[in-house]
N, C-alpha and C positions, 0 to 999 in steps of 0.2 A: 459581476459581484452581486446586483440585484436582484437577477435569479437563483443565484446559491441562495442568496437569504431567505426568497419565497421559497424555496426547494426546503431550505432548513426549518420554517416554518409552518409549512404544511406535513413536516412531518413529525413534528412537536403535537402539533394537533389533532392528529390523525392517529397519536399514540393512547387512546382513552378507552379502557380495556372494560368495562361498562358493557354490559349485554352480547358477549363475543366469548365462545367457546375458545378452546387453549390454540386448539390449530389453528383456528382464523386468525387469533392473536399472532401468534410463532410465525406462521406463512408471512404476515404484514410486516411483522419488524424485521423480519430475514430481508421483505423487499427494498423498504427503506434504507435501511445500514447500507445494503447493494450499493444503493444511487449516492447514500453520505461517502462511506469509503473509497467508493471509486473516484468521486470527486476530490479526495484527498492524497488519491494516492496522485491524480495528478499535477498536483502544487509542485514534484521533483520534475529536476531536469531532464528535459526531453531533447536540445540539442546543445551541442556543446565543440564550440572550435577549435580547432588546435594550434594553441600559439605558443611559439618555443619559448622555453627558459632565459637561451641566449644564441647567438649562432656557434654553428661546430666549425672548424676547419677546412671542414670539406665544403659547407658553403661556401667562406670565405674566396676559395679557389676556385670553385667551378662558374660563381657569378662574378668575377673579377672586371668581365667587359664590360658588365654594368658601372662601376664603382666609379664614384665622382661625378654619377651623369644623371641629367634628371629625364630617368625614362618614361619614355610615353608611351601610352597604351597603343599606338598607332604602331610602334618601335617593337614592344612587346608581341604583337598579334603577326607583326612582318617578319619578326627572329625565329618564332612560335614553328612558324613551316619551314624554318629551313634545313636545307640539306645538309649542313653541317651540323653533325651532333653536339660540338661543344657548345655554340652559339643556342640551337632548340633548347637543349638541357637548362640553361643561363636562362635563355626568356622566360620558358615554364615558370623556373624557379624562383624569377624576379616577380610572374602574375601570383606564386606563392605568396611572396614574401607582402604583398599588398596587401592583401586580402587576412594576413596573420599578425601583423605586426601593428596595424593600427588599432586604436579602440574603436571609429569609424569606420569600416573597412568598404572602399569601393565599389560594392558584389555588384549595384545595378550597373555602373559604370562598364564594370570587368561584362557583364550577360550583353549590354546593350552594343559592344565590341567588336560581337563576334567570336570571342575566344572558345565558349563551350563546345562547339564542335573539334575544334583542334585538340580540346584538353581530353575528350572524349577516346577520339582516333590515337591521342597517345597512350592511355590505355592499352593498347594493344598491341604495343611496341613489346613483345618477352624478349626480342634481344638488345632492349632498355630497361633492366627495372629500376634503376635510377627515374628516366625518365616516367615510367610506371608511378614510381612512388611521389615526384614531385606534382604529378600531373593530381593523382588520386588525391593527392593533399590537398590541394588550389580548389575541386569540386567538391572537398570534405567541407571547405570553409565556407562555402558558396552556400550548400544545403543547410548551413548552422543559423541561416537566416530567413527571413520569414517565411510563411507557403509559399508565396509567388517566386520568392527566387528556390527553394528545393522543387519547388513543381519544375519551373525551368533545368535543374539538373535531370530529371525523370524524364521531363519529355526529349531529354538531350538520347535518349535511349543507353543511359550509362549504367544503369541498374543491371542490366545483365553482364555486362562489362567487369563489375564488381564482384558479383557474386563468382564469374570467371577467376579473377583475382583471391578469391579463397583458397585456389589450390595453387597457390602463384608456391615455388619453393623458396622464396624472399620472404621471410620474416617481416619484416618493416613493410612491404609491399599486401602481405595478409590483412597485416595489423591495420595498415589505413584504409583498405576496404573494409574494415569492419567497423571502423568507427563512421565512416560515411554513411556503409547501410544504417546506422543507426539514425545516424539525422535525418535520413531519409522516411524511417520507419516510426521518428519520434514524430513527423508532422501530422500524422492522425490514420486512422482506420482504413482508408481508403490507399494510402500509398502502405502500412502495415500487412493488409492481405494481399496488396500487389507481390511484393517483395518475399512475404510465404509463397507465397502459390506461383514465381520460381524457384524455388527450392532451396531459400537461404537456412532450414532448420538444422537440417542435417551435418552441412559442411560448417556450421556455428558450431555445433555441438561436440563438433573432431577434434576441438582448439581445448576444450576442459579437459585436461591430463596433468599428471604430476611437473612435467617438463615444461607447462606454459610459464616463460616470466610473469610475473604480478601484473605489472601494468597491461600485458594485453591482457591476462583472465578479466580486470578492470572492464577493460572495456567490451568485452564478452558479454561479462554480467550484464552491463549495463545494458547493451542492445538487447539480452533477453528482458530485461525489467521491461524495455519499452514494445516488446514482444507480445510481454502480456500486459500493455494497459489492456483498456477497452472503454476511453473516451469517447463518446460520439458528440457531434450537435448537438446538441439539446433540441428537440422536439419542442411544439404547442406547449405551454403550462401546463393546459387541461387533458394530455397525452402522456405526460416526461414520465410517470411511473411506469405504465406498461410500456409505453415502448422503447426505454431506454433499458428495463430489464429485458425486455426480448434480447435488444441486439447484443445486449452483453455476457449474454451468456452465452448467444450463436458464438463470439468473435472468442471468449472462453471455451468454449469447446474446441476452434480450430488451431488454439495453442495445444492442449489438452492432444487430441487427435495430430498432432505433430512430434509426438513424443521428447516434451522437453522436461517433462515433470522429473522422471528419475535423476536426471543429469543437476538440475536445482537441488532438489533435496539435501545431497551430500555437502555441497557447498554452504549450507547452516553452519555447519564445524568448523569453517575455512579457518585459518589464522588470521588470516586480514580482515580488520573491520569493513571496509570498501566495498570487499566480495560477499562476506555474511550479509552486507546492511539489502544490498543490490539483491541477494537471493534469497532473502525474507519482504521481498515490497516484491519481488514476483509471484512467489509462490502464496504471496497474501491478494495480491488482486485476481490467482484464479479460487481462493477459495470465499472470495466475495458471488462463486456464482451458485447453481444449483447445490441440493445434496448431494447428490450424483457425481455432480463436478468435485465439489470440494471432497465424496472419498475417494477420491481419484490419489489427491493428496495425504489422504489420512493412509492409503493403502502401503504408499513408499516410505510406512514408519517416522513419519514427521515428526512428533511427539517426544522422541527419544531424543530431539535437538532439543529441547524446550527446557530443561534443568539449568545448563547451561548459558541459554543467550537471555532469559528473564535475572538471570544471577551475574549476569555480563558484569565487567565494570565502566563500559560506554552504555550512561541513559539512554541516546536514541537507542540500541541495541533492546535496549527494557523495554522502551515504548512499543516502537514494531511488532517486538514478539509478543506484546498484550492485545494490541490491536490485531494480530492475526488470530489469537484464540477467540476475541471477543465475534469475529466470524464464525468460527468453529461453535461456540455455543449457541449461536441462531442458529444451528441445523434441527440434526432431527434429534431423539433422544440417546441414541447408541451414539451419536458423535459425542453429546455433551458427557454420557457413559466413559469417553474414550479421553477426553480430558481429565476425568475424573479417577480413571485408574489408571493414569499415566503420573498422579501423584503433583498434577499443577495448582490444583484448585487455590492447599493453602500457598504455593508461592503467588500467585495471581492476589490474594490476600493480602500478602507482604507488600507490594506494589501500590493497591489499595490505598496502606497507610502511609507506607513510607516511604513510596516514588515520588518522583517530584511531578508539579500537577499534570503535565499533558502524558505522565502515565496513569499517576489518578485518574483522568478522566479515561482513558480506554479500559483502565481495569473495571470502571462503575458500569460501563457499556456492557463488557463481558459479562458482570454477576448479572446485569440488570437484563440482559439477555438469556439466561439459563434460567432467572425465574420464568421468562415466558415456555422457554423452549424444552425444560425438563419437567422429569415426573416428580411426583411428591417426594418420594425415596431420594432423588439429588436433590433438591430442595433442600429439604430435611441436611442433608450431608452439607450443603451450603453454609445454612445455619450454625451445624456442631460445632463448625469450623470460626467459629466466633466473627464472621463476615457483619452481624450488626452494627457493633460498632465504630468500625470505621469507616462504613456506609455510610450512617448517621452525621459522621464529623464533615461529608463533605455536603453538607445540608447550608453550611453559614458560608461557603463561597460565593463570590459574586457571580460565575459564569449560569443564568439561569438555566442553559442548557443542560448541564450537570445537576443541576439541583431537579430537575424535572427528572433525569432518568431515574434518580437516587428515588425520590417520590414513588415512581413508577415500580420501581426493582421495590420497592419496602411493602407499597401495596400487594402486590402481586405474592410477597411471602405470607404476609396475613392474611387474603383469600385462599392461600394452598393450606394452610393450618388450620382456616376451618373452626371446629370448635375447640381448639388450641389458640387459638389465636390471641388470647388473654395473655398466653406464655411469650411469645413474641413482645406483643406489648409494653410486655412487664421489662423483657432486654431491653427495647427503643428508650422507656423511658428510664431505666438504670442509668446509660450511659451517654442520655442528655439528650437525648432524641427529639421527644416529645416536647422540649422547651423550643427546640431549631423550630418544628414542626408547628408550633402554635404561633410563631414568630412570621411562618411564612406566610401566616393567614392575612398578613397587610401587605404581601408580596405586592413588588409592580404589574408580574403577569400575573393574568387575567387564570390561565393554566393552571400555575402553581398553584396562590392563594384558591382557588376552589380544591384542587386534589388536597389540600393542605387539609382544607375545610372537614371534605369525607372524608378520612382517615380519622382526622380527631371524634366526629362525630361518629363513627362506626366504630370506631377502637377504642376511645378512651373519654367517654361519655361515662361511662358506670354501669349503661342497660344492658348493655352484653355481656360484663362481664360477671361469671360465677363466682357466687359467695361460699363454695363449698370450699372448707381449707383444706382438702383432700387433695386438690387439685392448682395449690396456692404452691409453686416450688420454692425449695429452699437452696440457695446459690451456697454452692460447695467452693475451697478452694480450687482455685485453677479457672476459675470461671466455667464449668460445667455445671448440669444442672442433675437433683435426686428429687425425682417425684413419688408420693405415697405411692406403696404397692397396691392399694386396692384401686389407683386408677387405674386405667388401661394402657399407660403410658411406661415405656422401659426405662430403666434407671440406664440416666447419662445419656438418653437418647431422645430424639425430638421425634413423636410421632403424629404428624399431620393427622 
């Protein structure tokens, strides 16, 4: 946690746009977001065990020798090999039920055993897929717990075993190698590209069709989310920006070059929130990487999902898909172009003011993003769009993170305006702006109350601004603006 915070704080710091042409600007906060994002998108779950509801019938009966007896692991591991199928099938099923059924579950107990290799060897039992399925289950739950015991599944050599098991014709027997490879591939990068590069993308990608029940596309999705993290180590402090972009956009591209992109896309629409939520946190941490990368994404018509899942009526659903555009407008200009004629701008707007705050805050990310990353012309179109004012409203929050970008994003509209920039002003402080703004000048951080500082002193000192009333607009209904015709400025339009 203490390095997220120096990580969050070096790049609070690092955001002071003072002396630094638009690229440099745009290149630096594209990097940043990279390392916030990604570290965000990591907070979801990465393994996850599978404990039943209740037992079926068929439990009941095929573990009957057990019943009433308090089995031993010794008992367990002795039934485990035996030659008689009813009894294997039982023991398996009993090393299941260990390892599923407690909040505790025995896994070092169950590894230090010896069981892994028997559970492995079951595996490959096709004229068991009972046994197949019970065995793959008891290794699902094993890998659900820390490195050392999923590293112990890996090195058990079950990984190929599994991906084997994709083209099992048992349903249930697919289904729980899919959920294992994921615990397997949720433990980090290094067992991630193992698990690619034997070839689990393709036979993943076989499972998304109209005929998948729910709950396995579930858990599909899910093992692609964790497909495309791209958590590493964290590196040296005085390393973590380059080299955590490096490798993250290597480890983004080998999703990318796997071709998973088209098969996510369409899943935006899904019906199920689960599947939408799962295939918007993926296809949002590959466009945390390059341009390049991210129009990889923009190419498979992404955009045309975006009406829809910002209009959602599940918030997180809002959130997500604000936080993936606010990616989208750290790109280059034709991305932020491609936002902008996809018709999001004013829903990102509406979000703005009327989401609730952890989508306020990725929407302030996005505007505050596009002032660095677009040209005057979006800019300008930002503005029309009457984005000041509720820009401005999230100035009197506590989270000073937020209040820094909102500072950031306002500056960066008044240096694009230029010698306009009076007209701006004159918004901020219409709709209270300039009152937050003068407020922040006793700010706690050290950041804030200085940027606070410039702006009022650049902006609303009086020496900059023109006494020509030529140039003085007159606020029309609707909140648009009519400037004299002998400016140079279009009626109802913001000309930087």
């Amino acid at each position: 946690m203490a390095e997220n915070a120096g990580l969050e704080n070096h790049r609070i710091k690092s955001f002071k746009n003072k002396g630094r042409d638009v690229e440099t600007m745009r290149r630096h906060r594209n990097e940043v977001t990279v390392e916030l994002r990604k570290n965000k998108r990591d907070e979801h779950l990465l393994k996850k065990r599978n404990v039943p509801q209740e037992e079926s019938l068929e439990d009941s009966d095929v573990d009957s020798d057990f019943k009433g007896q308090n089995v031993t692991l010794d008992a367990i591991l002795q039934n485990a090999t035996s030659d008689n199928a009813v009894i294997q099938l039982s023991a398996v099923q009993a090393a299941r039920k260990l390892l599923s059924s407690d909040r505790n579950p025995p896994i070092d107990d169950l590894i230090k055993s010896g069981i892994l290799p028997i559970l492995v060897k079951c595996l490959e039992r096709d004229d068991n897929p009972s046994l197949q399925f019970e065995a793959a289950w008891a290794l699902t739950n094993i890998a659900s717990g820390t490195s050392a015991q999923t590293q112990a599944v890996v090195k058990s050599n079950a990984v190929p075993l599994f991906l084997r098991l994709l083209h099992s014709p048992h349903q249930n027997v697919c289904e729980q190698a899919v959920w294992a490879l994921g615990n397997i591939i949720g433990d980090g990068p290094q067992c991630r590209d193992y698990v690619i590069s034997l070839g689990v993308v393709k036979p993943l990608l076989s499972f998304i069709n109209p005929s998948i029940p729910i709950t396995f596309l579930r858990n599909v999705t899910w093992v692609i989310v964790n497909l495309c993290r791209n958590k590493d180590p964290p590196p040296p402090m005085e390393t973590v920006q380059e080299v955590v972009l490096c490798t993250c956009n290597e480890q983004i591209q080998m999703v990318i070059d796997s071709g998973v992109v088209p098969f996510l896309v369409p899943l935006l629409s899904h019906q199920e929130v689960k599947v939408q939520t799962a295939a918007l946190r993926a296809v949002g941490n590959i466009v945390t990487g390059t341009d390049e990368q991210t129009q990889v994404v923009l190419n498979c018509d992404v955009l045309s999902h975006f009406p829809n899942l910002l209009t959602h009526p599940k918030e997180k659903i809002n959130k997500e898909a604000v936080w993936f555009l606010s990616n989208i407008t750290a790109g280059n200009q034709q991305q932020v172009q491609a936002v902008i004629d996809a018709g999001l701008i004013p829903m990102i707007i509406h979000q703005l003011a009327k989401g609730d705050f952890g989508t306020q805050k990725e929407a302030a990310w996005a505007i505050s993003n596009l002032t660095i990353s677009g040209r005057k012309d979006q800019v300008e179109f930002l503005v029309e769009q009457n984005v000041i004012p509720p820009f401005c409203n999230l100035l009197s929050v506590k989270d000073s993170q937020v209040v820094q970008v909102v500072l950031d994003g306002l500056k960066n509209i008044l240096i694009m305006a230029g010698d306009e920039a009076s007209t701006i002003a004159e918004i901020i402080e219409e709709c209270g702006g300039l009152e937050k703004i003068e407020n922040l000048q006793q700010h706690e951080n050290e950041d804030i109350y200085k940027l606070a500082f410039e702006i009022i002193d650049q902006y609303f000192s009086g020496d900059d601004i023109d006494e020509d009333p030529s140039l003085i607009p007159e606020t029309t209904q609707g909140g648009t603006f009519n400037f004299d015709p002998s400016s140079n400025m279009q009626t109802k339009e913001f000309n930087f």
